[in-house]
C-alpha positions in Angstrom: 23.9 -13.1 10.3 22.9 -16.7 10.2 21.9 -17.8 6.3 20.1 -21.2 6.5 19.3 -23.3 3.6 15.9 -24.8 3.3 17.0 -28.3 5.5 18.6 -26.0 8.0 15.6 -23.8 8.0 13.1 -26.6 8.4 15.4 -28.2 11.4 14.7 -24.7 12.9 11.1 -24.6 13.1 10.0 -27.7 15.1 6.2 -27.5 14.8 5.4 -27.8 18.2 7.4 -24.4 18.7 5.8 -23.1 15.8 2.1 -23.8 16.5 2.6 -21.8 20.0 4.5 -19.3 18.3 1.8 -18.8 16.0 -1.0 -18.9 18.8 0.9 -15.7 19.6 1.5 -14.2 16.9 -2.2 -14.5 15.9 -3.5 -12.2 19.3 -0.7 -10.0 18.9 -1.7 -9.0 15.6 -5.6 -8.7 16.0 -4.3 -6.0 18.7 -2.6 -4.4 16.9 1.0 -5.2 18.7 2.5 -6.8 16.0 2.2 -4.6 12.6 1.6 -5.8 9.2 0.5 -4.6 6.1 -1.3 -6.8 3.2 0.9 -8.2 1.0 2.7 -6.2 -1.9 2.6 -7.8 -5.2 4.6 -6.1 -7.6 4.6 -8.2 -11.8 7.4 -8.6 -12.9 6.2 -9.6 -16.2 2.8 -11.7 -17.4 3.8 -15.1 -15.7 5.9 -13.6 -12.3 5.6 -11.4 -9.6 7.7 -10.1 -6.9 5.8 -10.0 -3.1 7.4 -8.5 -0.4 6.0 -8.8 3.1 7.1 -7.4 6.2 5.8 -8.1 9.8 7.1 -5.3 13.3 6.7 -6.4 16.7 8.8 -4.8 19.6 11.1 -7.4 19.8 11.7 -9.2 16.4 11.2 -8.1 12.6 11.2 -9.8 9.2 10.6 -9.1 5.6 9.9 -11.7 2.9 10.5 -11.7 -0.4 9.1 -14.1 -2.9 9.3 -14.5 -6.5 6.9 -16.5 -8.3 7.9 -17.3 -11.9 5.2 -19.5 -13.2 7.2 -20.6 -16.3 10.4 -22.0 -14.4 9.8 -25.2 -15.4 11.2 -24.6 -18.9 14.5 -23.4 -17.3 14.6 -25.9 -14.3 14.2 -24.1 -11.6 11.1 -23.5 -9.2 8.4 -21.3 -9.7 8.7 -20.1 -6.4 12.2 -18.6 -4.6 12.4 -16.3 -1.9 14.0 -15.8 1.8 13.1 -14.2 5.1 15.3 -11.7 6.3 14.8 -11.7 10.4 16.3 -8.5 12.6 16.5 -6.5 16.0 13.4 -4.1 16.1 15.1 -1.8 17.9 18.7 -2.1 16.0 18.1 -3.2 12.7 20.1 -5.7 13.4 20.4 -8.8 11.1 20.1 -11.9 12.9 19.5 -14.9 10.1 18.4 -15.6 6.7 15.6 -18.4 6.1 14.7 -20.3 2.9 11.2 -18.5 2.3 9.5 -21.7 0.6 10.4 -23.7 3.5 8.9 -21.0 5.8 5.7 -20.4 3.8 5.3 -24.3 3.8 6.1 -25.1 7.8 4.6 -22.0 9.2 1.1 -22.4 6.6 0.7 -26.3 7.4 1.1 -24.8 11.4 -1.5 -22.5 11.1 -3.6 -25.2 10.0 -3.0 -26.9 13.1 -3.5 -24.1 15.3 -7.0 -24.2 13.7 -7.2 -27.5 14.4 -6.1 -26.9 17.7 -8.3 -24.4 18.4 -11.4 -25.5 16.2 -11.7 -29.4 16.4 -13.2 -30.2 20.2 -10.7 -33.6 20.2 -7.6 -34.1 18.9 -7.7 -35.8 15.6 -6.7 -39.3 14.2 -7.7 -39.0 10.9 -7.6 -36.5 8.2 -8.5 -36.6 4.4 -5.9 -34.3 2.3 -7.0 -33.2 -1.0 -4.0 -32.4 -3.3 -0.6 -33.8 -3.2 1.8 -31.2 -3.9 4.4 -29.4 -1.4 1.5 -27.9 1.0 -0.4 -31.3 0.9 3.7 -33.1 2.2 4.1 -30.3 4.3 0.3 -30.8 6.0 0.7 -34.8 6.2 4.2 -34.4 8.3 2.5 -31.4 10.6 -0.5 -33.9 11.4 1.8 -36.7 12.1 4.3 -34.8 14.1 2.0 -32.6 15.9 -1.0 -34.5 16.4 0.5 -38.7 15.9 -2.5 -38.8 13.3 -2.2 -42.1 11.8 -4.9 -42.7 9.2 -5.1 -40.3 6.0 -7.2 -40.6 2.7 -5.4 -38.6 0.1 -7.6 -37.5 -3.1 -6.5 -35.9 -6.2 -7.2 -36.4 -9.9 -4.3 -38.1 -10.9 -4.7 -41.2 -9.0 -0.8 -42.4 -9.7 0.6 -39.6 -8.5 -2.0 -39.8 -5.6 -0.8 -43.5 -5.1 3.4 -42.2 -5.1 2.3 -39.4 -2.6 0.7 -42.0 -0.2 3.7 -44.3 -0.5 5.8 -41.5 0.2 4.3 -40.2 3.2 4.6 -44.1 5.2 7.8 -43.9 4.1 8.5 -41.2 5.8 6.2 -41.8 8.9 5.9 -45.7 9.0 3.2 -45.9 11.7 0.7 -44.1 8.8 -1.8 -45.4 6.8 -2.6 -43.6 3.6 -4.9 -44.6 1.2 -5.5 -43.2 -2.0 -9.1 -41.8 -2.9 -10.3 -41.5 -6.4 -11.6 -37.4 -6.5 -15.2 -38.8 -8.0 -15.7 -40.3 -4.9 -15.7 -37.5 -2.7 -19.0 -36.5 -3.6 -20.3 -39.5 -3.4 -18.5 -41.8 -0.9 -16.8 -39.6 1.6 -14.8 -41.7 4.4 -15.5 -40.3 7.9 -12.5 -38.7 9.1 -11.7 -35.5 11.9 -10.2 -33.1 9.6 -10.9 -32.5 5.6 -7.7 -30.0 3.7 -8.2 -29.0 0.4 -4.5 -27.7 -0.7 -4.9 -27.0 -4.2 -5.2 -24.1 -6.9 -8.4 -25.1 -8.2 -10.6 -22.6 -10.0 -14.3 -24.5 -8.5 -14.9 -26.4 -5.5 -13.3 -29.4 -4.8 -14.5 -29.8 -1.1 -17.9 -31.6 -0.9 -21.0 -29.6 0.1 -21.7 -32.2 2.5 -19.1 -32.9 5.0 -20.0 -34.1 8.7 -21.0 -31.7 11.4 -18.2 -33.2 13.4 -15.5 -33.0 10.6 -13.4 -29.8 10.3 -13.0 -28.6 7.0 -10.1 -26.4 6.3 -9.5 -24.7 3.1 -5.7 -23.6 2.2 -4.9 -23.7 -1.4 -6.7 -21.0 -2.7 -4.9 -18.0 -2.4 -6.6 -15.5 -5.1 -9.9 -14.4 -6.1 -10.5 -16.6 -8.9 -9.3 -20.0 -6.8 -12.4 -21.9 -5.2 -12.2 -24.8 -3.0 -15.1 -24.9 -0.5 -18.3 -24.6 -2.2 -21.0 -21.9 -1.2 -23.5 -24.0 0.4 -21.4 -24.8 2.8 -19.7 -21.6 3.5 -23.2 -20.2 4.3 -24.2 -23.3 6.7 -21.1 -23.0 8.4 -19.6 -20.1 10.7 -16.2 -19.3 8.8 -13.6 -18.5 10.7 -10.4 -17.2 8.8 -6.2 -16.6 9.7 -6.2 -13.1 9.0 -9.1 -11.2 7.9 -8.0 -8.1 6.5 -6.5 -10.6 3.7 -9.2 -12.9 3.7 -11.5 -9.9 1.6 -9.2 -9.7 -0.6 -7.4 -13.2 -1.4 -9.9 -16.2 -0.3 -11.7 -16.4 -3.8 -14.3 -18.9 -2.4 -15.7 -16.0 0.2 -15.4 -13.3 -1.8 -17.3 -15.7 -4.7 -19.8 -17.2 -2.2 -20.9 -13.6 -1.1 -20.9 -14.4 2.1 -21.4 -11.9 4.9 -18.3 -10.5 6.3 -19.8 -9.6 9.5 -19.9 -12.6 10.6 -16.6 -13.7 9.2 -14.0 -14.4 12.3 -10.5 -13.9 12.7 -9.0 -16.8 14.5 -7.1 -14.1 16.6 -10.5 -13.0 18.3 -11.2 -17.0 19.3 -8.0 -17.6 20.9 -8.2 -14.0 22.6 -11.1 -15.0 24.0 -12.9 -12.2 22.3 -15.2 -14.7 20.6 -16.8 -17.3 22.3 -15.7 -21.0 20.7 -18.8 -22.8 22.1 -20.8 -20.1 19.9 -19.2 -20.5 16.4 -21.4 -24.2 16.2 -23.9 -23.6 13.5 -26.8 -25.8 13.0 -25.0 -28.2 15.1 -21.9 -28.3 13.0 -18.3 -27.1 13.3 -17.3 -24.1 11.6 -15.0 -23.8 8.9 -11.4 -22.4 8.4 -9.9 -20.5 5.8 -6.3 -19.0 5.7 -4.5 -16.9 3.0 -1.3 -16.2 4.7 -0.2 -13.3 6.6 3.6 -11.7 7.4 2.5 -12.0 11.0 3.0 -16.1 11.1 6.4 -15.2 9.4 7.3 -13.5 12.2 6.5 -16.4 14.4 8.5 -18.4 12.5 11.3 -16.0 13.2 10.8 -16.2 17.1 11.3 -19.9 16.6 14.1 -19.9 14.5 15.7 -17.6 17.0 15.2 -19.6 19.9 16.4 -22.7 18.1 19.7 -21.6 17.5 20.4 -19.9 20.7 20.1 -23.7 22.4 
């Protein structure tokens, strides 16, 4: 079995592999032919929890396993630690062990392209990134690698931190631009860009309630059902289109919030299927929007991937 560290697991997962692994991944499980349950989440005590998440298709298996121990810090370790143990369906058979963070973070930040992919009639050039923790890195390399976009405005409310994060991100992709944007202004003084990402934990909205038609707005850091980052107004102006709806109703605090009607909620799954018409989720003239929470089924694709890579 091959054990991978988190620099060997990213070097594994190449996003362009991992966006058509997950374009998959995402028809196979809407039909059914790749299996996974919700999420367990077992506490471990009032700050941690232990989820486990498995994910069967015919040829390739995983199960993750994440602890989240919300008062590492004191100890100096992360709050979140984990793997991804991949194996032969039909064997059993271990084939590798992946850093789980590094998976959640590549194969979540993929996703989100896939949407964009599969949502945004162009292929962007500029995206506004709201947060600037490990999703919000993760999302600014994805957009670089996978798209070349060049321009980003990155808003949080701790403007240095906002201004290190921006510096960080040329650094790492010199032919970027990334300006800082003070989060008052987003209400107010919203630049015009392709894509908007909220990737935080906040408990109200922190995307504005008016975005352009023509911008896709993308929601990712909300994960429970007290979290909030699209406000309702736009939610209900907007078709909603999510990753994996079976989790949606029960993790994507600003639906469940918002009350909006699940009938007309969308798996992204059906779209790429072809089961739902793209040209019909335009409401009032305007692009949908895009929610994921996550789903066993996109560590899976990251699996395939990882497999591939190390057979070359």
């Amino acid at each position: 079995m091959h054990i991978l560290d988190a620099q060997q697991t990213a070097a594994a997962l190449p996003y362009a592999q991992l966006v058509d692994a997950l374009e998959t991944a995402a028809q196979q499980f809407v039909s059914g032919a790749i299996r996974a349950p919700e999420r367990q989440v077992v506490p471990i005590d009032a700050a941690s929890v232990l989820l486990s998440m498995p994910a069967i298709a015919d040829d390739l298996s995983v199960t993750k396993l994440i602890t989240v121990h919300a008062d590492n810090g004191k100890h100096g370790l992360p709050a979140i630690q984990g793997e991804v143990v991949a194996f032969e369906t039909q064997t059993g058979r271990r084939i590798a062990l992946m850093d789980g963070p590094t998976v959640t973070g590549r194969r979540t930040a993929a996703m989100t392209m896939l949407g964009i992919k599969t949502l945004l009639p162009r292929a962007p050039k500029s995206a506004l990134l709201i947060g600037t923790g490990v999703q919000a890195a993760a999302h600014a390399d994805a957009l670089a690698e996978f798209f070349g976009v060049t321009q980003f405005w990155v808003a949080a409310r701790d403007l240095a931190r906002t201004q290190a994060f921006c510096s960080a991100l040329c650094e790492r992709h010199p032919q970027a631009v990334a300006s800082p944007l003070p989060a008052e202004l987003l209400q107010h003084d919203l630049p015009r860009t392709d894509v908007l990402i909220a990737l935080t934990t906040s408990r109200s909205a922190v995307i504005p309630e008016q975005v352009a038609p023509d911008t896709l707005a993308i929601g990712v850091g909300a994960f429970k059902p007290d979290m909030v980052e699209f406000p309702a107004s736009l939610l209900h102006a907007r078709s909603i289109v999510v990753d994996d709806l079976g989790g949606a109703h029960h993790e994507a605090g600003d639906l469940i919030q918002a009350k909006v009607d699940w009938n007309g909620v969308i798996a992204i799954g059906d779209v790429l299927s072809g089961k739902v018409d793209r040209a019909a989720l335009a409401k009032n003239g305007a692009l949908p929007v895009f929610k994921t929470v996550g789903q066993a089924s996109w560590d899976l694709a990251a699996a395939r991937v990882m497999r591939a890579s190390l057979a070359q």
